[in-house]
C-alpha positions as MATLAB code, in Angstrom:
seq = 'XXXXXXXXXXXXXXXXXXXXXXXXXXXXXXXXXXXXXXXXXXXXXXXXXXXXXXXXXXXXXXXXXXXXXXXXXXXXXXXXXXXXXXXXXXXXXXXXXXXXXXXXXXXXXXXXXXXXXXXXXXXXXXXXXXXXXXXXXXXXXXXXXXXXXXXXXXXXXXXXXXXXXXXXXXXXXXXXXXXXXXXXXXXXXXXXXXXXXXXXXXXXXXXXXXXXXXXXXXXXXXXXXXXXXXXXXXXXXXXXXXXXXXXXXXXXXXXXXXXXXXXXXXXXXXXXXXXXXXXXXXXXXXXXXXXXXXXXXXXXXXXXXXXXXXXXXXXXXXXXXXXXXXX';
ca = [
     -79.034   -9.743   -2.567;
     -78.298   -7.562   -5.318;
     -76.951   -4.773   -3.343;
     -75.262   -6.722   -1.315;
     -73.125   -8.405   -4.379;
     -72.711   -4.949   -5.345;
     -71.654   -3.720   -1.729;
     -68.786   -6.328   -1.773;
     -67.689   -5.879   -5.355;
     -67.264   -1.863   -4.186;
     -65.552   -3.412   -1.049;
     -63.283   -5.439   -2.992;
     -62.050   -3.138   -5.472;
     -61.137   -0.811   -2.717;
     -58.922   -2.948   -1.480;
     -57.151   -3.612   -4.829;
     -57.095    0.032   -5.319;
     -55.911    0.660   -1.914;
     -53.524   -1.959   -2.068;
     -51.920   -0.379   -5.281;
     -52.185    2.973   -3.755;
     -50.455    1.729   -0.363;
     -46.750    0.360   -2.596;
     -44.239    2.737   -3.998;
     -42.262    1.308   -6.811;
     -39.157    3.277   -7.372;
     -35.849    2.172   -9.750;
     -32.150    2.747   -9.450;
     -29.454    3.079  -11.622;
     -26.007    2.388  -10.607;
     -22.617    2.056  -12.990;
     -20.876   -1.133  -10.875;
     -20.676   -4.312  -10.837;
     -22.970   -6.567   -8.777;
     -19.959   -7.757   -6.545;
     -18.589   -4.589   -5.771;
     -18.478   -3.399   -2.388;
     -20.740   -0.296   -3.076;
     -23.384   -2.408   -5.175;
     -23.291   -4.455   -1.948;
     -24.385   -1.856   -0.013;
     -26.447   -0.338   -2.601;
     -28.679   -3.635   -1.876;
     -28.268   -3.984    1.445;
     -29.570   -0.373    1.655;
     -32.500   -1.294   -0.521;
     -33.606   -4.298    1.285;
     -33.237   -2.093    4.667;
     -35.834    0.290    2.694;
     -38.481   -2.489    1.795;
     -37.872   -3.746    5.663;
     -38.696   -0.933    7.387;
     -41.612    0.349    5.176;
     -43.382   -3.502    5.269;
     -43.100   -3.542    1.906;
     -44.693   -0.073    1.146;
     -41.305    0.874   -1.086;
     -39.693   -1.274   -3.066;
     -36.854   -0.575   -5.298;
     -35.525   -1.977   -8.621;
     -31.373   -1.647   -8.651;
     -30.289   -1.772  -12.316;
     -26.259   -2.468  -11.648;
     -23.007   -2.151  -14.107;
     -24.678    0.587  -16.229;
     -27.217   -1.516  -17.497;
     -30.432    1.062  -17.605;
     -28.090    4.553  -17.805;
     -24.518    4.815  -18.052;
     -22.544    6.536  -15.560;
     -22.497    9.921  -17.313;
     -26.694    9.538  -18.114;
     -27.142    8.721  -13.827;
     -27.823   11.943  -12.481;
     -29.608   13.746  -15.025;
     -31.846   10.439  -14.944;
     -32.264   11.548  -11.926;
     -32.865   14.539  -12.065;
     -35.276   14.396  -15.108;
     -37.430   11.571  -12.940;
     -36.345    8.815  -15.412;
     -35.349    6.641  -12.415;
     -36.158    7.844   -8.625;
     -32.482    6.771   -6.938;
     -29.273    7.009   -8.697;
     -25.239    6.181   -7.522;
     -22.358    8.259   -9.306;
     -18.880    8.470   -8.834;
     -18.900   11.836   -7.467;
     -15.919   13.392   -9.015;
     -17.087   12.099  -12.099;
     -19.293   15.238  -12.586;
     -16.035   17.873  -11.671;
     -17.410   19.673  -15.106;
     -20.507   20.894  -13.391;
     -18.588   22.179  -10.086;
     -15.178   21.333   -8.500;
     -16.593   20.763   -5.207;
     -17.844   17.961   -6.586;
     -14.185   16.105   -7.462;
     -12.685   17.361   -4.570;
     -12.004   13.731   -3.212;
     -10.230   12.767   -6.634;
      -7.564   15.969   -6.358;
      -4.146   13.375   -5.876;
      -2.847   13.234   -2.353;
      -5.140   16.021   -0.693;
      -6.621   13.234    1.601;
      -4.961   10.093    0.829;
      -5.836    8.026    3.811;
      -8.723    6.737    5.756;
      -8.575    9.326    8.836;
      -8.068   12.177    5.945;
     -10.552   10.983    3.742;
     -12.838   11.154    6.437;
     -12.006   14.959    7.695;
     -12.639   15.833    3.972;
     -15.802   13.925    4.155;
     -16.936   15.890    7.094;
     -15.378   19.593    5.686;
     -17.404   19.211    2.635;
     -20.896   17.345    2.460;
     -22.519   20.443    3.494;
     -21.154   21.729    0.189;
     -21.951   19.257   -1.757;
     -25.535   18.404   -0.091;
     -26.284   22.217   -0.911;
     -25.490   22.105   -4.612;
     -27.597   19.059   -5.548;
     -30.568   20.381   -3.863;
     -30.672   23.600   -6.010;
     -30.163   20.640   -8.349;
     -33.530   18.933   -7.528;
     -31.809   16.374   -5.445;
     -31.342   15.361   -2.072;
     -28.426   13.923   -0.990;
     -28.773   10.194    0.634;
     -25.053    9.090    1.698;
     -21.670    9.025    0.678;
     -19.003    5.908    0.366;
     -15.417    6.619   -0.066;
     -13.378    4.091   -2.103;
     -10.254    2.131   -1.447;
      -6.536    4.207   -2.105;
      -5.770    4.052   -5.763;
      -2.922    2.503   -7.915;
      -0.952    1.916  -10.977;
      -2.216   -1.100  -12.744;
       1.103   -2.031  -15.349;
       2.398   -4.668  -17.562;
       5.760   -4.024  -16.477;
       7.117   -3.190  -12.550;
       6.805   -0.010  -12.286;
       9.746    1.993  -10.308;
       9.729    5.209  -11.106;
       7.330    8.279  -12.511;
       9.362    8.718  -15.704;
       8.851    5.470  -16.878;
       4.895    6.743  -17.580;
       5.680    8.943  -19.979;
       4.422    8.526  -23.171;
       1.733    5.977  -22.058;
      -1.752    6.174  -22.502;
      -3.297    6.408  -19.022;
      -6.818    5.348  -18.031;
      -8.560    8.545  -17.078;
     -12.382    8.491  -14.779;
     -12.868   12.272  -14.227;
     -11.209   15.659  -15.144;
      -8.634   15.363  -12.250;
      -7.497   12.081  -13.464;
      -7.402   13.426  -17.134;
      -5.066   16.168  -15.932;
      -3.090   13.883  -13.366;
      -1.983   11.844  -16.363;
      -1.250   14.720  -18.267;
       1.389   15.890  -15.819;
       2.952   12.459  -15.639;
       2.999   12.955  -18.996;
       1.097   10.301  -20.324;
      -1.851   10.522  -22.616;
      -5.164   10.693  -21.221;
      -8.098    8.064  -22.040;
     -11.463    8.541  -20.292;
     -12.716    4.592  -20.320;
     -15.922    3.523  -17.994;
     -15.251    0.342  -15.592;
     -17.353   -2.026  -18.148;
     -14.854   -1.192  -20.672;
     -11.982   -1.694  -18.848;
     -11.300   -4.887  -20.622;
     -11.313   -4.392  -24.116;
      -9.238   -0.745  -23.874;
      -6.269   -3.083  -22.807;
      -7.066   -5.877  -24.876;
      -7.383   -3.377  -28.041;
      -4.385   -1.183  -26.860;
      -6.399    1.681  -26.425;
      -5.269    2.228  -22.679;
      -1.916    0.358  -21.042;
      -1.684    1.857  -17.941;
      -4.962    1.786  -15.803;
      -5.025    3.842  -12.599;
      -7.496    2.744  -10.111;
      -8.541    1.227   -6.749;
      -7.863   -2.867   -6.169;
     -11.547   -3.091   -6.113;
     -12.013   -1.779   -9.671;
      -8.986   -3.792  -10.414;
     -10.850   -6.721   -9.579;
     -13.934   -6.052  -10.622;
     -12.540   -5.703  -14.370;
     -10.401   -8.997  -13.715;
      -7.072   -6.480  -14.416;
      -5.054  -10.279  -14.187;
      -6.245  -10.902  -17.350;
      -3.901   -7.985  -19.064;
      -2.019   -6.555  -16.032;
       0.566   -8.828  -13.972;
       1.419   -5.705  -11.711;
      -0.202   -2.867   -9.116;
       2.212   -0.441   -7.505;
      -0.308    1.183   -4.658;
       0.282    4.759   -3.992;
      -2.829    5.857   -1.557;
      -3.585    8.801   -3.938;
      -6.757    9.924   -3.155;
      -9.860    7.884   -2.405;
     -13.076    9.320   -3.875;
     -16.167    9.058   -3.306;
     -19.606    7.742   -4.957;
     -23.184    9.103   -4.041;
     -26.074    8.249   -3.460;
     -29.242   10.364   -4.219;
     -32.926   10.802   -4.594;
     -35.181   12.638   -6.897;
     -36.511   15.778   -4.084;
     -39.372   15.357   -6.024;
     -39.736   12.084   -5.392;
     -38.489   11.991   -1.929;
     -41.224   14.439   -0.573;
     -44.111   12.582   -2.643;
     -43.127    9.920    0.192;
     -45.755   10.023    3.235;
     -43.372   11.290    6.362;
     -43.244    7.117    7.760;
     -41.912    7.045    4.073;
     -39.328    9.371    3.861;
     -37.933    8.747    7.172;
     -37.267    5.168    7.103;
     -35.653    6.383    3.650;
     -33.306    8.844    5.239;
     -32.603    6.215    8.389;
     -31.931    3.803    5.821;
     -29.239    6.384    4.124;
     -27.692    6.794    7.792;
     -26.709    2.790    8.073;
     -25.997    2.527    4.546;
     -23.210    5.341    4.990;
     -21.993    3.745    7.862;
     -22.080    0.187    6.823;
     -20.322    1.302    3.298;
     -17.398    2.923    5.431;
     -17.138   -0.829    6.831;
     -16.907   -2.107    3.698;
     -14.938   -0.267    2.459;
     -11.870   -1.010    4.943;
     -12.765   -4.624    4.541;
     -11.964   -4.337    0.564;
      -8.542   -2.173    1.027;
      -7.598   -5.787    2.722;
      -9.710   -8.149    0.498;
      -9.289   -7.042   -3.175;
      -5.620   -6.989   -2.850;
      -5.492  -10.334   -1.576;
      -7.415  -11.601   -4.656;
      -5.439   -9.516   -7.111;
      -2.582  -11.662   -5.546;
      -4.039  -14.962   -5.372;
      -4.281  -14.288   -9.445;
      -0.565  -13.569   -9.584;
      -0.343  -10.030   -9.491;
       2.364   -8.441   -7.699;
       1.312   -5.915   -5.548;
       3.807   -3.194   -4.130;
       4.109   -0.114   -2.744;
       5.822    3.270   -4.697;
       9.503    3.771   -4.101;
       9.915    7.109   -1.697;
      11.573    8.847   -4.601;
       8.237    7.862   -7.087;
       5.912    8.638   -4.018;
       7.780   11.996   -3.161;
       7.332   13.329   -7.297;
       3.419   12.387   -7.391;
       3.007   14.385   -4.266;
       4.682   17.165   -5.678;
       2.195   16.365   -8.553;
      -0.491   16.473   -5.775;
      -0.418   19.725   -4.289;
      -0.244   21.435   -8.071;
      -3.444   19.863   -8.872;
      -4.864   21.191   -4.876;
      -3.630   25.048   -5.894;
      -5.629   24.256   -9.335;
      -8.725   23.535   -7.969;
      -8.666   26.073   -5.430;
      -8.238   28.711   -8.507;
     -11.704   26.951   -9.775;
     -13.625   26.374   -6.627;
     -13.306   30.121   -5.006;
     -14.036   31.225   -2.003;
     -16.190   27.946   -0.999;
     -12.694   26.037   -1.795;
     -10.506   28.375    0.243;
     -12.881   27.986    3.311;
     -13.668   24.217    2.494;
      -9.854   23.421    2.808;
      -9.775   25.617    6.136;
     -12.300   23.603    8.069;
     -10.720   20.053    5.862;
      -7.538   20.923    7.719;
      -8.668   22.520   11.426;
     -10.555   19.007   11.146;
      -7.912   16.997   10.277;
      -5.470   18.196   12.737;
      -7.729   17.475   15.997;
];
């Protein structure tokens, strides 16, 4: 009787242990806010994960930069800190310019050139975070971008001498030749930069527009395409390969929809987001052809800049970016 107690008590711990064994618990950090359209996909994503694995991985999201800021994300990742991580890609231009290619103003300013740029350079950029330690899940391009004002805006002159919310070094140096003064503020802090004065001209997508409630200090948003960049989403290699192969598949399938599915939601919120910025009174327009004609000219002097920093990569990136785009 005795060794049969103990027989089941063995039996029965091996199952715990087992059991323990058999779930992966990994965490994610990403910088927006839990109704934006890429948080919505980050948990769509995540739940497709948990599906397909039965439960065998299960991820903690940790939205709006509330476990690592957006500048912390990928050396979080990196480092192991936390197994998943989204950034806005061009936020990290410092560390390479292929990675704020999608913020350079104007090179690919709509939704068919935004995706031949897509295309032209993810092997580039898939490449450069694996000799990183990381692999590359999917990518999600955001809405067209926008000058968020106090005042109508009509013309680029009219900037000068304002202090301009900056995201990434491309931005930074955008304002600086509309000769405005630069401010790098995170979305979180969106708010209380206007409130305090600290920025008065925000330039940004309707969804980040909403997502900081830009009505609140902002009764206008002149939309001028610009450039729509893109956020990523990426595992620790490490990580990734600790997966069993059932694992790391359904992970990778999972990165497939999610790309696709973000692309979808991303069309919906060009429509969407505007309509709420105007159903809070802001008046949404479109640049005059005189404004829009001077920040293109802005445009292609911040595409010969980055080709002087990205090299021979760049020179052959934009070759296949516009063989693709003229198919």
């Amino acid at each position: 009787m005795h060794r049969l107690f103990t027989a089941l008590a063995g039996a029965a711990l091996g199952l715990v242990a087992a059991s323990a064994a058999a779930q992966t618990r990994w965490v994610m950090a990403t910088p927006y806010a839990e109704a934006n359209f890429h948080t919505r996909n980050v948990r769509a994503f995540l739940a497709d994960i948990e599906q397909a694995t039965a439960g065998r991985l299960a991820v903690q999201a940790h939205p709006n930069g509330t476990l690592l800021a957006m500048p912390q994300i990928k050396r979080g990742v990196q480092t192991g800190q936390v197994q998943l991580g989204e950034i806005l890609l061009s936020a990290y231009g410092n560390e390479d310019p292929f990675f704020e290619v999608d913020s350079v103003p104007f090179l690919a300013d709509t939704v068919a050139a935004a995706g031949a740029l897509h295309r032209a350079t993810e092997p580039y950029i898939r490449a450069r975070f694996e000799r990183q330690g990381l692999t590359l899940l999917y990518m999600v391009n955001w809405t067209g971008q926008g000058f968020y004002t106090r005042e109508p805006l009509q013309s680029v002159e009219a900037l000068k001498g304002t202090r301009l919310r900056a995201f990434n070094n491309l931005t930074f140096r955008f304002a600086e030749l509309l000769g405005a003064q630069p401010v790098t503020v995170q979305v979180p802090e969106i708010p209380q930069a206007f409130a305090t004065n600290v920025v008065n001209v925000l330039f940004t997508s309707a969804q980040t527009g909403v997502d900081a409630s830009a009505w609140d200090f902002s009764r206008h948003f002149t939309d001028v395409g610009g450039m729509r960049p893109r956020n990523a989403v990426f595992a620790n290699s490490r990580a990734l390969a600790a997966l069993d192969p059932a694992l790391r598949a359904a992970v990778t399938e999972a990165a497939g929809r999610a790309e696709a599915r973000g692309a979808e939601y991303s069309r919906a919120a060009e429509v969407e987001m505007v309509g709420k910025l105007r159903s809070h009174g802001v008046q949404v327009v479109g640049a005059t052809p005189a404004m829009q004609t001077q920040l293109r000219a802005i445009g292609e002097a911040q595409t010969r800049e980055w080709l002087g920093r990205a090299g021979n990569d760049g020179g052959q990136m934009l070759e296949r970016y516009r063989a693709l785009l003229s198919r």
